[in-house]
N, C-alpha and C positions, 0 to 999 in steps of 0.2 A: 202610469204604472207599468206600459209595457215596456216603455224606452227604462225606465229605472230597474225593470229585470234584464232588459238586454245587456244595460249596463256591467249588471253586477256578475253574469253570465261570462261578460267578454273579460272582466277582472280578474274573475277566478283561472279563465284559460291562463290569460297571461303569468301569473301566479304559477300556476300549477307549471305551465312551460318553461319560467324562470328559476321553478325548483329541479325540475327534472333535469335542465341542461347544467345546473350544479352539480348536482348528484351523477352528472354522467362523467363530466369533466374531473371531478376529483374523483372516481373509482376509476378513470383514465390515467390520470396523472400517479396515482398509486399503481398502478399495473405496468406503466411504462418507468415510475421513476428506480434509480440505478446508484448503485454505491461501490465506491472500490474496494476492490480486496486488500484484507490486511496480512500484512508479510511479518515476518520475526525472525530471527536465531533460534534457533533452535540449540544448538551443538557448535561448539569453535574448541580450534585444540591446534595451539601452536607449539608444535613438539621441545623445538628449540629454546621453551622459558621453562620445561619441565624441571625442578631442580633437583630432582630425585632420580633424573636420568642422564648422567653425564655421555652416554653413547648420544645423547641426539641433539646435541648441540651443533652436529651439521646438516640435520636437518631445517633448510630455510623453506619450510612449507607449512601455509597453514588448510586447515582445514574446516571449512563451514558446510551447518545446515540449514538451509532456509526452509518458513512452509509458506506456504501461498496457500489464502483460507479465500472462496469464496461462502459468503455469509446469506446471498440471496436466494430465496427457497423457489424460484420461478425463471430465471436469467442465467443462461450461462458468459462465461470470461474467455474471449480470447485475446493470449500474450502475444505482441511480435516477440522479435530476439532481444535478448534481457541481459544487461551488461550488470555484474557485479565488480563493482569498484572497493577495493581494500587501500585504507590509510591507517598512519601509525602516530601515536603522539603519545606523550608522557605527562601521566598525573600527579599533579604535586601532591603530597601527603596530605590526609587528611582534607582533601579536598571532592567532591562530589561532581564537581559543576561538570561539564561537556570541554573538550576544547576549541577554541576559535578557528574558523579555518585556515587564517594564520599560519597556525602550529604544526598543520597540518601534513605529515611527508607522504608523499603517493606509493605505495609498494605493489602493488599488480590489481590486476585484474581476471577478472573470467568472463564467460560468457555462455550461454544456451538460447538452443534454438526456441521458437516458437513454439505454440500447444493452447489446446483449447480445455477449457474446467469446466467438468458439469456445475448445476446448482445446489448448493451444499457441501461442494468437496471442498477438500485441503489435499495441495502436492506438496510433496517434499523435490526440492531441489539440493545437491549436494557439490561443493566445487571445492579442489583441493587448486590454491593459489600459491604460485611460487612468488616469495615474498623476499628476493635480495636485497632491496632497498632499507630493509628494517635496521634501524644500529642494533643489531643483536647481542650485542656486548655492554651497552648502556642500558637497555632492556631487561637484562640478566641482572644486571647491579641493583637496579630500581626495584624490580621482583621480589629480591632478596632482601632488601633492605626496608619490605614493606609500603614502599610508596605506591607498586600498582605502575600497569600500562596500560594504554586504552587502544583500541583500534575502530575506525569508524569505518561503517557496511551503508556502501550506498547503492541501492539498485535504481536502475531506470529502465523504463522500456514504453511500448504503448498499449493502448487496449483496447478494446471492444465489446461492447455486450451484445449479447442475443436473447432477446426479446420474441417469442414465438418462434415466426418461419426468417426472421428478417435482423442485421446487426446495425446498431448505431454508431454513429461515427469515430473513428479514432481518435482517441485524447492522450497525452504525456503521463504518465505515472510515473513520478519520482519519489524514492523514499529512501529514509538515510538512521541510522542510529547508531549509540558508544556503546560498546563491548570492552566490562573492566576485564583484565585478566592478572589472573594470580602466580603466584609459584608453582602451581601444578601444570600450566600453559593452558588450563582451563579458563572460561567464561568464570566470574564470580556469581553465587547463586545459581539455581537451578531454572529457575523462568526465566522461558523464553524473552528475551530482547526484541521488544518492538519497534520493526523502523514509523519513524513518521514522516509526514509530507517535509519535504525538503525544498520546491518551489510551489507553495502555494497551489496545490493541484485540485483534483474533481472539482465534480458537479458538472462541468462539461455534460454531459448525458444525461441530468437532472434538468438543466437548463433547457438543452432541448427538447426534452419531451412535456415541459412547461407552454415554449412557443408553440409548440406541435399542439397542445388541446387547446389554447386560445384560440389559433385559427378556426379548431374544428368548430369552438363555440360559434364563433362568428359566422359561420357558414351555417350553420343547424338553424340561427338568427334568420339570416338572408334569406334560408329557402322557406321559410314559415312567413 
């Protein structure tokens, strides 16, 4: 009887020690795990397809608003330098789909510096991009005639979170999305344009803080 108590004694420890080091590991892995921020359009306004302004047809600039949303209510985000890349292509009528990168023509770029986002913000980032590469006179036809032009917003940069006192390691953030625009030189519709992932990106920072509580498991294991 007393080995059959010992027994069931030392069960329950183990039991109770294999629930606890669950229970520690996933309110770990929930406290460390990490989600990228999501970016949009905000605002685009390519003076030059306005058709109601014939003064700004030499304006070859356009103009974008990005927000940068951190979503996580405990982690802040830090950006390195963040390149916005501008292309241009044309949608066939009545056509919806994206264009292939193909079709793709490069018309400029911008860029900003670095900056750290608390948890819960949205920045606004704004770049006015000189855009000579656009056929802007093929652009103007197309506008006009109803078909629509598109330009794709591709940001890249890298990141970092910060987790308490301490940030994890830097990962690639790529995101890319089509901006229709109309005869007004506006976006089409009023919501925001959301980029999405463009090479396959996060979880980098989910992943490690996965490996990071397995080890701890095993070590909490070891020293018991």
């Amino acid at each position: 009887m007393t080995d059959s108590g010992a027994g069931g004694g030392c069960c329950r420890c183990c039991c109770s020690f294999i629930i606890t080091s669950g229970l520690t590991a996933l309110f770990m892995w929930l406290s460390l795990r990490t989600s990228n921020p999501t970016l949009s359009v905000e605002s685009f306004y390519a003076a030059a397809l306005n058709a109601s302004d014939a003064a700004a047809r030499g304006n070859r600039t356009v103009f974008l608003d990005v927000k940068l949303a951190n979503s996580m209510k405990d982690k802040g985000v830090h950006y390195a330098n963040t390149t916005l890349t501008l292309s241009f292509y044309r949608r066939r009528r009545n056509s919806s789909s994206s264009s292939s990168d193909d079709g793709l023509i490069a018309v400029g770029d911008y860029a900003w510096p670095g900056f750290h986002q608390g948890h819960k913000k949205s920045t606004r980032r704004r770049a006015l991009v000189g855009a000579a590469g656009v056929p802007w006179a093929e652009a103007r036809d197309a506008v006009a005639g109803g078909e629509g032009v598109g330009f794709r917003v591709r940001v890249a940069t890298r990141v970092k979170f910060k987790i308490m006192f301490w940030y994890t390691k830097r990962h690639r953030l790529e995101v890319a999305g089509d901006v229709q625009v109309d005869a007004t030189g506006g976006k089409v519709g009023k919501k925001g344009v959301k980029l999405k992932s463009a090479a396959g990106l996060g979880g980098g920072g989910a992943r490690g803080c996965f490996w990071f509580v397995c080890c701890f498991v095993v070590l909490i294991f070891h020293l018991n």
